[in-house]
N, C-alpha and C positions, 0 to 999 in steps of 0.2 A: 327081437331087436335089442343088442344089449345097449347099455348107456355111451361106451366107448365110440361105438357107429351112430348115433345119434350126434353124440358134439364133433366126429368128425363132418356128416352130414351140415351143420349148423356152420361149424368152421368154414367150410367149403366154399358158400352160397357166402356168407357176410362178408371175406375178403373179397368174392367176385365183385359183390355189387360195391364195396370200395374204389375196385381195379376199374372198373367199368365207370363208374361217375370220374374218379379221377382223368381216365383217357376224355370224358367230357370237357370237363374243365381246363385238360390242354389243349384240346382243339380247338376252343371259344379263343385262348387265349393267344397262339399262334395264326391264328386267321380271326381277326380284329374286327373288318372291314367286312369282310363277311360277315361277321356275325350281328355288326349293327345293322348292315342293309339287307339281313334277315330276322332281324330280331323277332319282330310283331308273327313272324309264322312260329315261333318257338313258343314265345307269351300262348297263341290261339292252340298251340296243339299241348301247352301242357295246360290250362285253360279248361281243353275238353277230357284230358284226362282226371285232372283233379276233382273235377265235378261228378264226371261220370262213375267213377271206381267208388268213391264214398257212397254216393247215392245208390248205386245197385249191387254194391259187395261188402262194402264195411258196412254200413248203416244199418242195413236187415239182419245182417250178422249179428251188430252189437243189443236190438231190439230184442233177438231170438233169447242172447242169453238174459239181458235185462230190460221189461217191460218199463224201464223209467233212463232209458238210455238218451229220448225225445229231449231229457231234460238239459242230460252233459253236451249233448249238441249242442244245445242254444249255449248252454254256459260257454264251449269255447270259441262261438262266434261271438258272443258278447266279449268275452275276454279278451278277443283279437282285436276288437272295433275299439273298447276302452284302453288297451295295450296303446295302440295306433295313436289314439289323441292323444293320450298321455305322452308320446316320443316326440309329437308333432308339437307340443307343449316346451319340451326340455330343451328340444334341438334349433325349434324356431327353421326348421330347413324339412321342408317336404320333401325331396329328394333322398333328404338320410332314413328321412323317417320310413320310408317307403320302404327301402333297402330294408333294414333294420326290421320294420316288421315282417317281411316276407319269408327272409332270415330263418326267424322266429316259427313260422309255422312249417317249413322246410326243413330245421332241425328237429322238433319234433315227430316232424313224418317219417324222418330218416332212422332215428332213434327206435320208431314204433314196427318199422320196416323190422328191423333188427330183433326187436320181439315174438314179431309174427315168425319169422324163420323158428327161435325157438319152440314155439307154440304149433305149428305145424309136422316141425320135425319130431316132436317128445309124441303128438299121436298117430305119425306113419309117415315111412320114409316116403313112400308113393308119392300121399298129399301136401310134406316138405317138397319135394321138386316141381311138382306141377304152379306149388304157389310161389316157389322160388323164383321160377323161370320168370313168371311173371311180372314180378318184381324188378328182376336185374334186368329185364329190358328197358324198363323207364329212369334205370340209374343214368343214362347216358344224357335223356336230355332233364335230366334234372342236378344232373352237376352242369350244364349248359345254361342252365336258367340262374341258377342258384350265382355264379358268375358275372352272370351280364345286371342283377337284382345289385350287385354289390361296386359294381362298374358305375352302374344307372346313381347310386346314392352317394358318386364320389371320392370312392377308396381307391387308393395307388393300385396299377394292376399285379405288382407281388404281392400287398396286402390280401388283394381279392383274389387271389391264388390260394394261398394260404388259409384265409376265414372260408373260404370255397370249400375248401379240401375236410376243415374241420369240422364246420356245421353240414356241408350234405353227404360228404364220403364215410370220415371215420364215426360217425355217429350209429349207423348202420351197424358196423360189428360191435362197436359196445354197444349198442342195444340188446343185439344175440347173448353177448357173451354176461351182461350182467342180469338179465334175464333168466340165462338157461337155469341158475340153479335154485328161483327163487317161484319160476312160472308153476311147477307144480304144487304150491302151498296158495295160490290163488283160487278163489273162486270163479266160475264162470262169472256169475252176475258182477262180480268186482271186474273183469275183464271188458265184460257190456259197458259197463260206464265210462269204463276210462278210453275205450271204441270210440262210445259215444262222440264226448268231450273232441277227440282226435277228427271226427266227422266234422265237427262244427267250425273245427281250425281252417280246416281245407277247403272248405267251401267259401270261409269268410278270404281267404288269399286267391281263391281262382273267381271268386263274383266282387271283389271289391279293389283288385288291385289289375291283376292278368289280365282279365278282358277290358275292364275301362280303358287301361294303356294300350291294350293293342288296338279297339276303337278310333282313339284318339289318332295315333298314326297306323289307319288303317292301310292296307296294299290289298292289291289286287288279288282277287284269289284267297284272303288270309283263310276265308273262312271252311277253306276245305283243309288248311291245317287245324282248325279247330274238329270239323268232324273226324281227322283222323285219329286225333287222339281220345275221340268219343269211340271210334270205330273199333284203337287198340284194347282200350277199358274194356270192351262188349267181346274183343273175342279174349281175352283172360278171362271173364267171367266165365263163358263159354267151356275155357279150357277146365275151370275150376268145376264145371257141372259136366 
Protein backbone atom coordinates (compact mmCIF):
# COMPACT_ATOMS: atom_id res chain seq x y z
CA UNK A 1 0.00 0.00 0.00
CA UNK A 2 2.00 3.02 -0.91
CA UNK A 3 1.45 6.33 0.81
CA UNK A 4 0.03 8.00 -2.33
CA UNK A 5 -3.23 5.38 -2.20
CA UNK A 6 -3.50 6.01 1.32
CA UNK A 7 -4.09 9.89 1.35
CA UNK A 8 -6.14 9.43 -1.76
CA UNK A 9 -8.17 6.79 0.29
CA UNK A 10 -8.27 9.46 3.27
CA UNK A 11 -9.13 12.18 0.76
CA UNK A 12 -11.88 10.46 -0.55
CA UNK A 13 -13.99 9.40 2.68
CA UNK A 14 -13.29 13.33 4.42
CA UNK A 15 -14.68 15.27 1.45
CA UNK A 16 -17.69 12.62 1.39
CA UNK A 17 -18.59 13.01 4.72
CA UNK A 18 -18.34 16.91 4.28
CA UNK A 19 -20.56 16.35 1.00
CA UNK A 20 -22.94 14.31 2.95
CA UNK A 21 -23.44 16.60 6.30
CA UNK A 22 -23.63 19.57 4.00
CA UNK A 23 -26.61 17.97 1.92
CA UNK A 24 -27.83 17.66 5.79
CA UNK A 25 -27.68 20.98 6.53
CA UNK A 26 -29.67 21.96 3.39
CA UNK A 27 -32.29 19.87 3.70
CA UNK A 28 -32.87 21.02 7.54
CA UNK A 29 -32.77 24.30 5.95
CA UNK A 30 -35.21 24.29 2.89
CA UNK A 31 -37.77 22.30 4.80
CA UNK A 32 -38.02 24.37 8.12
CA UNK A 33 -41.25 23.24 9.12
CA UNK A 34 -40.54 19.89 8.71
CA UNK A 35 -37.84 19.77 10.44
CA UNK A 36 -39.31 21.56 13.67
CA UNK A 37 -42.36 19.22 13.61
CA UNK A 38 -39.72 16.55 13.46
CA UNK A 39 -37.12 17.68 15.53
CA UNK A 40 -37.44 15.62 18.81
CA UNK A 41 -37.11 12.30 16.38
CA UNK A 42 -33.76 13.61 15.18
CA UNK A 43 -32.56 14.79 18.90
CA UNK A 44 -33.87 10.65 19.92
CA UNK A 45 -32.06 9.11 17.05
CA UNK A 46 -28.84 11.07 17.26
CA UNK A 47 -29.33 10.68 21.20
CA UNK A 48 -29.12 6.77 20.48
CA UNK A 49 -26.29 7.04 18.31
CA UNK A 50 -24.08 9.20 20.39
CA UNK A 51 -24.46 7.05 23.26
CA UNK A 52 -24.29 3.92 21.67
CA UNK A 53 -21.17 4.17 19.35
CA UNK A 54 -18.81 5.61 22.41
CA UNK A 55 -19.95 3.12 24.71
CA UNK A 56 -19.43 0.00 22.54
CA UNK A 57 -16.66 1.20 19.93
CA UNK A 58 -14.73 4.09 20.89
CA UNK A 59 -14.63 3.41 24.64
CA UNK A 60 -13.16 -0.26 24.59
CA UNK A 61 -11.06 0.81 21.98
CA UNK A 62 -9.51 3.73 23.76
CA UNK A 63 -9.20 1.36 27.28
CA UNK A 64 -7.48 -1.40 24.89
CA UNK A 65 -4.81 1.03 24.01
CA UNK A 66 -4.74 3.11 27.48
CA UNK A 67 -5.67 1.37 30.76
CA UNK A 68 -6.19 5.18 32.35
CA UNK A 69 -8.52 6.23 29.33
CA UNK A 70 -11.54 5.83 32.35
CA UNK A 71 -9.96 9.00 33.43
CA UNK A 72 -10.06 11.44 30.00
CA UNK A 73 -13.70 10.27 29.77
CA UNK A 74 -14.62 11.83 32.91
CA UNK A 75 -12.25 14.82 32.20
CA UNK A 76 -14.36 15.68 29.08
CA UNK A 77 -17.72 15.14 30.54
CA UNK A 78 -16.53 17.25 33.34
CA UNK A 79 -15.16 19.69 30.86
CA UNK A 80 -18.48 19.90 29.00
CA UNK A 81 -20.59 20.18 32.23
CA UNK A 82 -18.00 23.20 33.47
CA UNK A 83 -17.78 24.49 29.60
CA UNK A 84 -21.84 24.72 29.92
CA UNK A 85 -22.09 26.72 33.29
CA UNK A 86 -19.44 28.82 32.49
CA UNK A 87 -21.55 29.88 28.85
CA UNK A 88 -24.74 29.85 30.90
CA UNK A 89 -22.76 32.35 33.23
CA UNK A 90 -21.38 34.81 30.16
CA UNK A 91 -24.48 34.62 28.03
CA UNK A 92 -27.23 34.83 30.87
CA UNK A 93 -29.42 33.03 27.91
CA UNK A 94 -29.96 29.21 28.17
CA UNK A 95 -30.90 28.92 24.79
CA UNK A 96 -27.32 30.24 23.36
CA UNK A 97 -25.81 28.34 25.89
CA UNK A 98 -27.11 25.15 24.80
CA UNK A 99 -26.49 25.78 21.02
CA UNK A 100 -23.02 26.81 21.89
CA UNK A 101 -22.20 23.82 23.92
CA UNK A 102 -23.58 21.35 21.70
CA UNK A 103 -21.54 22.94 19.07
CA UNK A 104 -18.65 22.46 20.96
CA UNK A 105 -18.76 18.65 21.36
CA UNK A 106 -20.02 18.17 17.71
CA UNK A 107 -16.98 19.91 16.33
CA UNK A 108 -14.84 17.94 18.12
CA UNK A 109 -16.43 14.82 17.02
CA UNK A 110 -16.22 15.92 13.54
CA UNK A 111 -12.60 16.85 13.94
CA UNK A 112 -11.89 13.31 15.48
CA UNK A 113 -14.18 11.60 12.74
CA UNK A 114 -11.38 13.14 10.60
CA UNK A 115 -8.68 11.49 12.36
CA UNK A 116 -10.13 8.30 12.62
CA UNK A 117 -10.19 8.17 8.67
CA UNK A 118 -6.43 8.87 9.00
CA UNK A 119 -5.68 6.20 11.54
CA UNK A 120 -7.74 3.60 9.75
CA UNK A 121 -6.57 4.16 6.43
CA UNK A 122 -2.38 4.49 7.46
CA UNK A 123 -3.22 0.41 8.83
CA UNK A 124 -5.44 -1.00 5.93
CA UNK A 125 -7.37 0.07 3.23
CA UNK A 126 -9.96 -2.72 4.07
CA UNK A 127 -10.37 -1.36 7.60
CA UNK A 128 -10.29 2.56 6.21
CA UNK A 129 -13.62 1.65 4.37
CA UNK A 130 -15.52 -0.36 6.45
CA UNK A 131 -15.02 2.29 9.14
CA UNK A 132 -15.44 4.98 6.70
CA UNK A 133 -18.78 3.88 5.59
CA UNK A 134 -19.74 3.93 8.89
CA UNK A 135 -18.96 7.18 9.52
CA UNK A 136 -20.46 9.06 6.55
CA UNK A 137 -23.66 7.51 7.12
CA UNK A 138 -24.29 9.45 10.38
CA UNK A 139 -22.78 12.68 8.63
CA UNK A 140 -26.26 13.41 7.34
CA UNK A 141 -28.11 13.65 10.42
CA UNK A 142 -25.52 15.12 12.16
CA UNK A 143 -25.26 18.23 9.87
CA UNK A 144 -29.15 17.94 10.67
CA UNK A 145 -28.72 18.30 14.19
CA UNK A 146 -25.73 20.38 14.30
CA UNK A 147 -28.31 22.96 12.44
CA UNK A 148 -31.38 22.90 14.12
CA UNK A 149 -28.75 23.16 17.84
CA UNK A 150 -27.86 26.46 16.13
CA UNK A 151 -31.50 27.50 15.11
CA UNK A 152 -32.77 26.31 18.75
CA UNK A 153 -29.88 29.00 20.50
CA UNK A 154 -31.02 31.81 18.14
CA UNK A 155 -28.80 32.41 15.18
CA UNK A 156 -30.04 33.86 11.85
CA UNK A 157 -30.69 30.91 9.51
CA UNK A 158 -27.62 31.92 7.01
CA UNK A 159 -25.46 32.35 10.07
CA UNK A 160 -26.55 28.77 11.16
CA UNK A 161 -25.92 27.68 7.65
CA UNK A 162 -22.61 28.73 7.61
CA UNK A 163 -21.44 27.91 11.61
CA UNK A 164 -23.40 24.41 10.45
CA UNK A 165 -21.14 23.94 7.72
CA UNK A 166 -17.90 24.97 9.58
CA UNK A 167 -18.12 23.12 12.92
CA UNK A 168 -19.83 19.74 11.54
CA UNK A 169 -18.77 19.51 7.83
CA UNK A 170 -15.36 21.05 7.21
CA UNK A 171 -13.98 19.95 10.43
CA UNK A 172 -14.08 16.38 9.25
CA UNK A 173 -11.41 16.73 6.55
CA UNK A 174 -9.25 18.90 8.35
CA UNK A 175 -9.15 16.58 10.99
CA UNK A 176 -8.00 13.79 8.10
CA UNK A 177 -5.83 16.07 6.59
CA UNK A 178 -3.87 17.55 9.59
CA UNK A 179 -3.85 14.38 11.15
CA UNK A 180 -2.55 12.28 8.28
CA UNK A 181 1.12 13.35 8.56
CA UNK A 182 1.44 13.59 12.21
CA UNK A 183 -0.70 10.25 13.26
CA UNK A 184 2.24 8.02 12.71
CA UNK A 185 4.54 9.73 15.47
CA UNK A 186 1.78 9.02 17.93
CA UNK A 187 1.56 6.64 20.56
CA UNK A 188 -1.25 4.34 20.83
CA UNK A 189 -1.75 5.06 24.54
CA UNK A 190 -1.43 8.85 23.54
CA UNK A 191 -4.26 8.01 21.13
CA UNK A 192 -6.36 6.02 24.14
CA UNK A 193 -6.53 9.23 26.09
CA UNK A 194 -7.26 11.53 23.83
CA UNK A 195 -10.27 8.46 22.73
CA UNK A 196 -11.01 8.66 25.98
CA UNK A 197 -11.48 12.45 26.65
CA UNK A 198 -13.64 12.41 23.15
CA UNK A 199 -15.89 9.54 24.84
CA UNK A 200 -16.79 11.65 27.69
CA UNK A 201 -17.77 14.73 25.37
CA UNK A 202 -20.32 12.76 23.68
CA UNK A 203 -22.03 11.15 26.22
CA UNK A 204 -22.09 14.49 28.23
CA UNK A 205 -24.15 16.21 24.86
CA UNK A 206 -26.38 12.97 24.07
CA UNK A 207 -27.37 12.51 28.25
CA UNK A 208 -27.42 16.02 29.19
CA UNK A 209 -28.75 17.94 26.31
CA UNK A 210 -30.46 15.44 23.34
CA UNK A 211 -32.64 13.41 25.42
CA UNK A 212 -33.67 15.91 28.22
CA UNK A 213 -34.94 18.30 25.12
CA UNK A 214 -36.49 15.51 23.32
CA UNK A 215 -38.21 14.39 26.60
CA UNK A 216 -39.34 17.62 27.33
CA UNK A 217 -41.25 17.80 23.98
CA UNK A 218 -41.75 14.31 23.68
CA UNK A 219 -43.98 12.84 20.38
CA UNK A 220 -45.38 9.81 19.87
CA UNK A 221 -43.31 7.06 18.85
CA UNK A 222 -39.98 9.30 19.55
CA UNK A 223 -38.54 6.51 21.16
CA UNK A 224 -38.07 4.17 18.26
CA UNK A 225 -36.13 6.90 16.81
CA UNK A 226 -34.10 6.67 19.68
CA UNK A 227 -33.55 2.85 19.22
CA UNK A 228 -32.91 3.40 15.74
CA UNK A 229 -29.96 5.18 16.18
CA UNK A 230 -28.93 2.64 19.02
CA UNK A 231 -29.80 -0.08 16.25
CA UNK A 232 -27.48 2.03 13.52
CA UNK A 233 -24.49 2.25 16.23
CA UNK A 234 -24.88 -1.85 16.71
CA UNK A 235 -24.92 -2.73 13.17
CA UNK A 236 -21.46 -0.48 12.39
CA UNK A 237 -20.05 -2.06 15.20
CA UNK A 238 -21.19 -5.26 13.77
CA UNK A 239 -19.84 -4.19 10.48
CA UNK A 240 -16.40 -3.20 12.22
CA UNK A 241 -16.30 -7.05 13.84
Amino acid sequence: MTESTTFFWITLFGISAMIVNSIGIWIIHKNREWAQNNKEYFMCFAAGMLITSPLIMAFPEAIAKNSQAGLTALAGFAFMFFSNRFIQYKTKQDELAFGITAIQGIGMHSFIDGIIYSVTFSVSIQIGILAGIGLVIHEFAEGVITYSFLIKSGINQKKAILYAFLVAALTTPIGAFVAYPFIQFLSPSILGLALGFVVGILIYVSASHLLPEARENEKKHSYLALLSGMALALVIFLIHH
